[in-house]
Backbone bond lengths (Angstrom), bond angles and torsions (degrees), N, CA, C in turn:
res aa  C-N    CA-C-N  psi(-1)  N-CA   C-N-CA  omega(-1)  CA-C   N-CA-C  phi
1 X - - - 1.446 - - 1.527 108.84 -
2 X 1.182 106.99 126.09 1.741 109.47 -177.77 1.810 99.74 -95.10
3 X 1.120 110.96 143.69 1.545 119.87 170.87 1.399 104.95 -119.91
4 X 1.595 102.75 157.61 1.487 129.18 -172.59 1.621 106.26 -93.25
5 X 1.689 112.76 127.78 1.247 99.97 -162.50 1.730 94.15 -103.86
6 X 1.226 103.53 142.08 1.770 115.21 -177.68 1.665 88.49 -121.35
7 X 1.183 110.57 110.79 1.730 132.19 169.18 1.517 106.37 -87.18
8 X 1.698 106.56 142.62 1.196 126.21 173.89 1.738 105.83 -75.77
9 X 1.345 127.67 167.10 1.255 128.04 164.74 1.286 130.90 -48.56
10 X 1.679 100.90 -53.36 1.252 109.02 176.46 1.379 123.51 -68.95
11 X 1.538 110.01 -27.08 1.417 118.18 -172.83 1.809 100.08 -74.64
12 X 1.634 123.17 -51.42 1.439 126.92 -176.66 1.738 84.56 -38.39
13 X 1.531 111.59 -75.99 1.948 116.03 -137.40 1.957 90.64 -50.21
14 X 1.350 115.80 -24.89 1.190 104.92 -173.62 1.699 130.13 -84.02
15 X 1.405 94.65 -19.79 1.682 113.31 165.24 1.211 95.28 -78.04
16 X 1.375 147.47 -84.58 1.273 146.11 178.43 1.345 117.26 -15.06
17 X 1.257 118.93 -42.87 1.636 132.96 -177.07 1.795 112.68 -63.39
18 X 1.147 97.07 -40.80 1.025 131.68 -165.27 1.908 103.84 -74.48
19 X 1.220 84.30 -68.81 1.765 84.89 169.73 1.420 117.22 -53.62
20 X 1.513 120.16 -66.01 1.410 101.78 175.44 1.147 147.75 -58.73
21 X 1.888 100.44 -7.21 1.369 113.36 164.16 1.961 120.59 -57.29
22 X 1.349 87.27 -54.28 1.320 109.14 157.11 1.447 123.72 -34.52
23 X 1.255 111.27 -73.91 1.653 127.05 -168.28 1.915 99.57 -63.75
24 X 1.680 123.63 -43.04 1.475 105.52 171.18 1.386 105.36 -86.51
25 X 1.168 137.75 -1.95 1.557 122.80 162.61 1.438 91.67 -57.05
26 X 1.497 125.53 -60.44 1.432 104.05 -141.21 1.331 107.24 -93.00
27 X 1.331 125.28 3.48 1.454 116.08 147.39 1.385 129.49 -85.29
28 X 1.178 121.00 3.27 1.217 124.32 -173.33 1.738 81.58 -87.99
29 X 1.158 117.41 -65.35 1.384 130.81 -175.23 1.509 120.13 -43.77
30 X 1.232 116.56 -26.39 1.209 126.82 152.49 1.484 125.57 -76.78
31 X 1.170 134.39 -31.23 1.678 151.13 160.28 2.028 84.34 -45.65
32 X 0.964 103.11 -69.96 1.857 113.78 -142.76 1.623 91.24 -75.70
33 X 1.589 120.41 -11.89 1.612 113.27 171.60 1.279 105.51 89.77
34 X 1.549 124.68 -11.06 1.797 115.48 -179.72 1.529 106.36 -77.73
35 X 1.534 97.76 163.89 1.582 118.48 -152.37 1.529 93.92 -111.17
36 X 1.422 122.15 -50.56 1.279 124.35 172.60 1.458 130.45 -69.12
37 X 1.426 114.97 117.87 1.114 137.33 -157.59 1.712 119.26 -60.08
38 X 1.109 149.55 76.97 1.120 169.12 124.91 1.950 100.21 52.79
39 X 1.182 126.15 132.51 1.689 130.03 -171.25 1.457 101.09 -74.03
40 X 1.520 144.17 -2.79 1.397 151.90 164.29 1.221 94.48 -98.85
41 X 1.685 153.36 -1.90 1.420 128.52 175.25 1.858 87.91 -111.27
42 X 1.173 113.80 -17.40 1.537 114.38 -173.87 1.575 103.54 -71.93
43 X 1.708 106.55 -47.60 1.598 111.43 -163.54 1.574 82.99 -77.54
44 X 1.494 148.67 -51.58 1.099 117.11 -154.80 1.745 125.59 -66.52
45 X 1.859 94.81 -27.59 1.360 113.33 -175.15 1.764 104.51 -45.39
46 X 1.476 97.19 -71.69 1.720 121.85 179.68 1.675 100.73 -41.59
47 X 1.310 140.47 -47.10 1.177 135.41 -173.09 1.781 105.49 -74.03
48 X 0.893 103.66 -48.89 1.504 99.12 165.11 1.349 141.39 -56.81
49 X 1.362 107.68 -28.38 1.382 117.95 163.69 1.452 109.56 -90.30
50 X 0.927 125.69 -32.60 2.010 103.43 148.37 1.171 135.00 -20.49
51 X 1.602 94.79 -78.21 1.569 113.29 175.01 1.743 106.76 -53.42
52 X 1.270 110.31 -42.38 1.877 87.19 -173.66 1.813 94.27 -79.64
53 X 0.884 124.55 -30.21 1.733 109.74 177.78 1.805 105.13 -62.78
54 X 1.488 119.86 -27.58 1.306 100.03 -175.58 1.479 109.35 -86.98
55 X 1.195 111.63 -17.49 1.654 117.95 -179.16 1.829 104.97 -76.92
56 X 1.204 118.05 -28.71 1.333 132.76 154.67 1.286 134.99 -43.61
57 X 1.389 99.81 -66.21 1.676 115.58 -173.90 1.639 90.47 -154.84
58 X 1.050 126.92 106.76 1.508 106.08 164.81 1.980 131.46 -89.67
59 X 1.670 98.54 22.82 1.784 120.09 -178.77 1.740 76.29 -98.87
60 X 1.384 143.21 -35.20 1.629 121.47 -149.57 1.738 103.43 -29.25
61 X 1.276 105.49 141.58 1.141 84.66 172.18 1.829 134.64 -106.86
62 X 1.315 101.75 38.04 1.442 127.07 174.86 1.670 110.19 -88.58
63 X 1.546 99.49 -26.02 1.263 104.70 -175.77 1.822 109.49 -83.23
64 X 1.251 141.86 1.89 1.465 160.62 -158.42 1.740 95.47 14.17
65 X 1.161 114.83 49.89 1.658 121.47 168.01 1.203 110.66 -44.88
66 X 1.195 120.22 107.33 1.711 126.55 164.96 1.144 99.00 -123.34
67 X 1.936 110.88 150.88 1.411 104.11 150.51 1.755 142.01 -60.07
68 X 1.358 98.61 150.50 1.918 92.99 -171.79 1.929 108.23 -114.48
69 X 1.561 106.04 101.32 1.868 103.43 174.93 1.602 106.66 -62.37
70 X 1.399 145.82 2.19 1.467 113.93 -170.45 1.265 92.24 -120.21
71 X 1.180 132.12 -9.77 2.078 103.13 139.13 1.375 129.00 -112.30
72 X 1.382 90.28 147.27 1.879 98.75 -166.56 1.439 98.55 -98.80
73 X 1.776 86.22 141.47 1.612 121.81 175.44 1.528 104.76 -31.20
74 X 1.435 119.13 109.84 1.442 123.78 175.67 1.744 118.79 -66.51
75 X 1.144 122.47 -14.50 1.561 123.12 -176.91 1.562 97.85 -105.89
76 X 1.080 117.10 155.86 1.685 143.77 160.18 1.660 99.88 -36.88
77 X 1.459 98.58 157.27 1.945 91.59 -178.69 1.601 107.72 93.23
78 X 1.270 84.85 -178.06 1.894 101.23 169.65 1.536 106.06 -111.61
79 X 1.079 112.57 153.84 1.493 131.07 176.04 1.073 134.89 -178.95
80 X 1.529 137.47 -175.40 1.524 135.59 165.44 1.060 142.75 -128.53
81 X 1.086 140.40 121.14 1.726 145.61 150.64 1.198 122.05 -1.17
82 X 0.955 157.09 144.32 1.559 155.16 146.93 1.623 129.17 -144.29
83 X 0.985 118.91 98.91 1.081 146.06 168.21 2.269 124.28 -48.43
84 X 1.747 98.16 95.45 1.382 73.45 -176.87 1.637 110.90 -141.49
85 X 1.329 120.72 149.50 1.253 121.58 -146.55 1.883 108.61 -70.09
86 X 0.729 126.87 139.30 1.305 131.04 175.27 2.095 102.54 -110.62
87 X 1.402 108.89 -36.99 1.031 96.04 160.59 1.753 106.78 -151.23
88 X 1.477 111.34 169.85 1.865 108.84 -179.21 1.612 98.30 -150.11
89 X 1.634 91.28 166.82 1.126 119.71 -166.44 1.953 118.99 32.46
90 X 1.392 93.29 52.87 1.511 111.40 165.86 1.259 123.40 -138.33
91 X 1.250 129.56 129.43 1.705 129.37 -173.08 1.779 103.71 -41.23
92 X 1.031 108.77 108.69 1.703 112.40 158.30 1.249 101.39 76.70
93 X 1.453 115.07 49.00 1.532 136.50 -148.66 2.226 84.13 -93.20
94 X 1.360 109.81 124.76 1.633 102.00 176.34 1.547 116.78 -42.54
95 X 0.921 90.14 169.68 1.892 102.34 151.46 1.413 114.77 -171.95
96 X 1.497 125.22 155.65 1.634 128.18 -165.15 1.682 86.30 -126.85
97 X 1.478 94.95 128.03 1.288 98.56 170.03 2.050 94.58 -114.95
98 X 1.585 96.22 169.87 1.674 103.58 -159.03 1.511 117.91 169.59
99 X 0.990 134.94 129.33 1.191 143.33 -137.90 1.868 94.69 -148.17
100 X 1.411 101.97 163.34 1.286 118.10 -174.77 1.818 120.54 -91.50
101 X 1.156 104.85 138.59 2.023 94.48 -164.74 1.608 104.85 114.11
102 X 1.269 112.97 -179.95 1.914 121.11 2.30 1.781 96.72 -58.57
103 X 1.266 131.27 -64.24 1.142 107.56 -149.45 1.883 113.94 -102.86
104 X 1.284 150.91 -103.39 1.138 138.79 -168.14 1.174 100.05 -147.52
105 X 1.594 112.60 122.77 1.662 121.33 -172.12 1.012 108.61 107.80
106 X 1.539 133.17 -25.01 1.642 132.66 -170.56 1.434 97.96 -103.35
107 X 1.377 91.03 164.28 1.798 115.25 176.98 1.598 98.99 -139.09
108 X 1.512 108.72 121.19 1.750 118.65 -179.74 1.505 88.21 -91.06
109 X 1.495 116.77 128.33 1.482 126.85 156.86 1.403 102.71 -92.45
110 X 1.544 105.71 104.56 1.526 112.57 162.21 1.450 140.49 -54.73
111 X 1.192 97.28 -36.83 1.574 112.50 178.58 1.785 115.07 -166.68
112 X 0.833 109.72 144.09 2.120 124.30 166.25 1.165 109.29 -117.61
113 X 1.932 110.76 91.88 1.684 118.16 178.69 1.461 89.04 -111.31
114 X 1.845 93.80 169.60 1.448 97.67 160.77 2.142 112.21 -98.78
115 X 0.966 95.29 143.72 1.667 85.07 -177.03 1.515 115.90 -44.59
116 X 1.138 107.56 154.12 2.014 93.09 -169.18 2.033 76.67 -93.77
């Protein structure tokens, strides 16, 4: 079952950030003639293929989805946090946390940090 992803504010300006970091890396990188791809077109690539694996399947298990207690369920009701890797075993390696709702079929991405 694929779900529809409804992004928080903070989480969009930070994917967005992210891409254009990306998009003038790789023209700059194209100006200067290098072939190897720039560590802002790498982190954005890897963060992106998260998000379509969590909008996909959000159990994949590349993504190490666990639940997360130190943020609380943003909608009315009971619910949960979930925590899933966008990248590992790298200093300040991302992660997308995101929870299920508001309504049935969607996944709210709360936020895109890097782990402190």
């Amino acid at each position: 079952m694929s779900f529809t992803l409804v992004w928080a504010a903070e989480a969009q300006a930070t994917f967005e950030m992210l891409q254009a970091a990306a998009q003038q890396a790789q023209i700059n990188r194209a100006k200067s003639g290098k072939k190897k791809s720039s560590k802002q077109e790498g982190l954005f690539k890897q963060v992106a293929k998260a998000v379509k694996f969590l909008a996909a399947y959000p159990a994949h298990p590349s993504l190490n989805t666990h639940e997360y207690d130190s943020i609380a369920y943003p909608f009315a009701g009971e619910g949960k946090v979930f925590e899933a890797y966008a990248q590992n075993k790298t200093p300040g390696a991302y992660r997308i946390f995101w929870c299920y709702g508001p309504k049935q079929g969607q996944i709210y991405i709360i936020a895109i940090t890097p782990h402190p």
